[in-house]
C-alpha positions as a Markdown table, in Angstrom:
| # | Residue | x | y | z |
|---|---|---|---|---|
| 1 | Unk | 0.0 | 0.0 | 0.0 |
| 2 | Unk | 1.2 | 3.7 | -0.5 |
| 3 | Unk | 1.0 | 5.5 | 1.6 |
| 4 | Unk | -0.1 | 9.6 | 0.8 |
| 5 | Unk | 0.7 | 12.8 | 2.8 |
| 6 | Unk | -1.5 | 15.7 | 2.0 |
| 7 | Unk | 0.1 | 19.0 | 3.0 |
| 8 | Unk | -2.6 | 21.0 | 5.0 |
| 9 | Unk | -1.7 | 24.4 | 5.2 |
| 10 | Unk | -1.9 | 26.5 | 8.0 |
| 11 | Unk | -2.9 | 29.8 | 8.0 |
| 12 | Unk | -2.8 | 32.6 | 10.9 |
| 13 | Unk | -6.1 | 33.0 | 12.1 |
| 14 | Unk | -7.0 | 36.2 | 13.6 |
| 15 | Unk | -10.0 | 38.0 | 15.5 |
| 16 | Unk | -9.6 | 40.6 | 12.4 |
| 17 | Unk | -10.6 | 37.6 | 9.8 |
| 18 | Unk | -14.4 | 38.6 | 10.3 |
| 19 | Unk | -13.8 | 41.8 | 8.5 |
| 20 | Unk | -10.7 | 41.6 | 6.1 |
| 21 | Unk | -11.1 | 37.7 | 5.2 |
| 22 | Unk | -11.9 | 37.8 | 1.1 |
| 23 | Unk | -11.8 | 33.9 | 0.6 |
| 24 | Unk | -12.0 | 31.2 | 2.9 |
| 25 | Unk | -14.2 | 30.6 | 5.9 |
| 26 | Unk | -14.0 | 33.2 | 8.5 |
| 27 | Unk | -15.8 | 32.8 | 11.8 |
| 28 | Unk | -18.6 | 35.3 | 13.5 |
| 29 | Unk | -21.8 | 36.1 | 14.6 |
| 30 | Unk | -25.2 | 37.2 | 13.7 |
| 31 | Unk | -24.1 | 41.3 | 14.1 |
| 32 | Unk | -20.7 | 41.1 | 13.0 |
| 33 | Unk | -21.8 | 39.5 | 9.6 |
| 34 | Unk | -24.1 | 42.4 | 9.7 |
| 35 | Unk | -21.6 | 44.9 | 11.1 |
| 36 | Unk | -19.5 | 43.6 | 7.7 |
| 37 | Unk | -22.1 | 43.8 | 5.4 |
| 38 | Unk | -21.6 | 47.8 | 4.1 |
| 39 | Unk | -17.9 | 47.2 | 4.2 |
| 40 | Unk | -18.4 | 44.4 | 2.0 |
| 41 | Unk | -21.3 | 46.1 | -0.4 |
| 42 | Unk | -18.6 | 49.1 | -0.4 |
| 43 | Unk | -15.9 | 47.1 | -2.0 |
| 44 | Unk | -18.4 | 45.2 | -4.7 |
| 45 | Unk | -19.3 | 49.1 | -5.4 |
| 46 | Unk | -15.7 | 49.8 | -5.9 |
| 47 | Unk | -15.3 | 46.8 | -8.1 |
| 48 | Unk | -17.8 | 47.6 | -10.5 |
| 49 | Unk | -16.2 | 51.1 | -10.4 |
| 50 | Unk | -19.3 | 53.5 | -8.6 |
| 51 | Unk | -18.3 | 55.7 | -6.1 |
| 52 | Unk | -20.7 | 55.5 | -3.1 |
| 53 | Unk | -20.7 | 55.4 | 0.4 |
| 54 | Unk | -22.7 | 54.8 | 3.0 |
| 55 | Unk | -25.1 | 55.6 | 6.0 |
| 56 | Unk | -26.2 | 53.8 | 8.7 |
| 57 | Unk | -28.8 | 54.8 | 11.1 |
| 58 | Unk | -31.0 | 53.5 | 14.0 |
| 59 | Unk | -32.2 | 53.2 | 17.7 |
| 60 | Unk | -29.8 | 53.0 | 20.8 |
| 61 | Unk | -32.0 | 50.5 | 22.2 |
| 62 | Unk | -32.6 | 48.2 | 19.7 |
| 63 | Unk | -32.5 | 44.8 | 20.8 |
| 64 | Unk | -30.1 | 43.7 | 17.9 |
| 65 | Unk | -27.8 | 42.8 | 20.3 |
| 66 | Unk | -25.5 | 45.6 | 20.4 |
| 67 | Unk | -25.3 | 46.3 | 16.8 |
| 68 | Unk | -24.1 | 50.1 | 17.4 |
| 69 | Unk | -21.7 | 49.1 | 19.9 |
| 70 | Unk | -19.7 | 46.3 | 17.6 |
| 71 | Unk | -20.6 | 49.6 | 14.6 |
| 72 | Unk | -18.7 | 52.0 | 17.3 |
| 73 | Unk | -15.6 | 49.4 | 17.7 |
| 74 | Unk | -15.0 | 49.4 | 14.3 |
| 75 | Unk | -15.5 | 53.1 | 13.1 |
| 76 | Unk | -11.9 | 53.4 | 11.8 |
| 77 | Unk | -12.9 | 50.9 | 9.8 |
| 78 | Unk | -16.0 | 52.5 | 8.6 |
| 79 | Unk | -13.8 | 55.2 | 7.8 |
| 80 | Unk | -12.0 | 53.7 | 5.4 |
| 81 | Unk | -14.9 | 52.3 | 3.7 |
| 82 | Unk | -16.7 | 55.7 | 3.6 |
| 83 | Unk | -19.8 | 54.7 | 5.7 |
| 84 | Unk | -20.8 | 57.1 | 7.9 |
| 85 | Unk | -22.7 | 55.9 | 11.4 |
| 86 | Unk | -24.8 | 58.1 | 13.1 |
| 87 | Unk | -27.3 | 56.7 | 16.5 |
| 88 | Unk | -30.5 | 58.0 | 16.4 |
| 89 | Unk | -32.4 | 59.1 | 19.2 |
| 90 | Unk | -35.6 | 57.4 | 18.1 |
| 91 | Unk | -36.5 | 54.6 | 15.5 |
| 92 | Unk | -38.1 | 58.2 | 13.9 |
| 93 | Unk | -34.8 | 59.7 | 13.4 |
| 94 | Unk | -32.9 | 57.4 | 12.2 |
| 95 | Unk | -35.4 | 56.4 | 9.4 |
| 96 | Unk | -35.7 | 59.8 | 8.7 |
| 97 | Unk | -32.2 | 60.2 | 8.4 |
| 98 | Unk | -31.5 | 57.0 | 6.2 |
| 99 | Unk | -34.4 | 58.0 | 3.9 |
| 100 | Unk | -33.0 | 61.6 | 3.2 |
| 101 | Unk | -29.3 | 60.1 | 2.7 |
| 102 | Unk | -31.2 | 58.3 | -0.5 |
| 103 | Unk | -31.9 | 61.9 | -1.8 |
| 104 | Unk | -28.8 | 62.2 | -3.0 |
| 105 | Unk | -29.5 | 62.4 | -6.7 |
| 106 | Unk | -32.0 | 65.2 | -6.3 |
| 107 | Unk | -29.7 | 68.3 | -6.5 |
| 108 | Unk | -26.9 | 69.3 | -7.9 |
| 109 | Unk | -23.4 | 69.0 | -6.7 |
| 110 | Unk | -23.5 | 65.4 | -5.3 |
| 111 | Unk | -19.9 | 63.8 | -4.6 |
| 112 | Unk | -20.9 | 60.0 | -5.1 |
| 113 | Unk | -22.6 | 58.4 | -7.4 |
| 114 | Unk | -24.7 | 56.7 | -4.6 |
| 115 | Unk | -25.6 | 56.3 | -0.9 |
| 116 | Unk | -26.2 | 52.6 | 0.5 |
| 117 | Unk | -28.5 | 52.7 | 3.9 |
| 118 | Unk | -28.7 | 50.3 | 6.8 |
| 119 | Unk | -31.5 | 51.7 | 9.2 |
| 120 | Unk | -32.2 | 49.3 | 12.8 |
| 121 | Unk | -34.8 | 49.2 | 15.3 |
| 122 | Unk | -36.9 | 47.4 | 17.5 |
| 123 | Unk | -40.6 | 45.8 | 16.7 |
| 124 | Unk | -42.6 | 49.1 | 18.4 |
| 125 | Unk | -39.9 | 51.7 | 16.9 |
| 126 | Unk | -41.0 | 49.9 | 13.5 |
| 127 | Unk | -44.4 | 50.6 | 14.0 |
| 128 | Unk | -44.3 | 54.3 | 14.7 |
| 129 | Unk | -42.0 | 54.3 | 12.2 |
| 130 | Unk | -45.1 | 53.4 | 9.5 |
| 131 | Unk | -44.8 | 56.9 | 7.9 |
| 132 | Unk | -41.5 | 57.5 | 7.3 |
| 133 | Unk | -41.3 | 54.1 | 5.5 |
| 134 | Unk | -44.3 | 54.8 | 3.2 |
| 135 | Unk | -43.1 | 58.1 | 1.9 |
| 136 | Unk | -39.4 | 56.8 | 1.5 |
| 137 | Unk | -40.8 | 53.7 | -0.2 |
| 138 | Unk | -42.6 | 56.2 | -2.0 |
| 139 | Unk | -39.5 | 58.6 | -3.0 |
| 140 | Unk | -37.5 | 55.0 | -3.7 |
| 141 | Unk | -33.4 | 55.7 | -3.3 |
| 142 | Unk | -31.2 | 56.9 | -4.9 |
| 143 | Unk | -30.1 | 55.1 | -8.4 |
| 144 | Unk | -27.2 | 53.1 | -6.4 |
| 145 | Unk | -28.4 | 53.4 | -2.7 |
């Protein structure tokens, strides 16, 4: 019988691989896949060659499990990917705020050719929020928000 040897590589693995891993399996949770998701839809922008950036907004309080704290750890990083974070005080706001940053194409003068939005909240926030979300379903976004 022969007998084979298989090489298995070794890679460094680091707490870092949730966010700068492009191929391969990289380990994390439910919010920090989410917390990756705009840096990620940044760099397919890039890629294709559109200049965007983009907003995210929401409530302190919402029970995603600390989503705007792990957002807050990584603002450097945000930085560099040109998405800007800003808490809300209220579900309200931060919808409010998400839907404007789709206005983008409406005037003259815009630096990017779009605005992605991420806006969070909690079940009653989402509720009151009713209105916003009609009229900025209404509006739609922005051609590459």
């Amino acid at each position: 019988a022969t007998l084979v040897r298989y090489a298995l590589e070794h890679r460094e693995v680091t707490l870092d691989d949730k966010y700068d891993l492009v191929e391969g399996k990289a380990y994390m949770t439910g919010i920090q896949a989410l917390v990756r998701l705009p840096m990620d839809q940044k760099k397919l922008d890039l890629a294709a060659s559109h200049n965007t950036a983009g907003f995210i907004s929401g409530y302190r309080g919402s029970p995603l499990g600390g989503y705007d704290q792990q957002l807050r750890s990584v603002q450097n990083r945000l930085d560099e990917h040109d998405i800007e974070f800003w808490e809300g005080l209220n579900e309200d706001l931060g919808a409010t705020s998400v839907w404007g940053s789709q206005q983008l194409g409406l005037f003259p003068g815009a630096k990017r050719d779009g605005l992605f939005g991420i806006w969070y909240g909690k079940a009653p926030g989402v509720d009151r929020t009713g209105d916003v979300f009609k009229h900025a379903n209404a509006a739609g976004s922005s051609a590459l928000g």
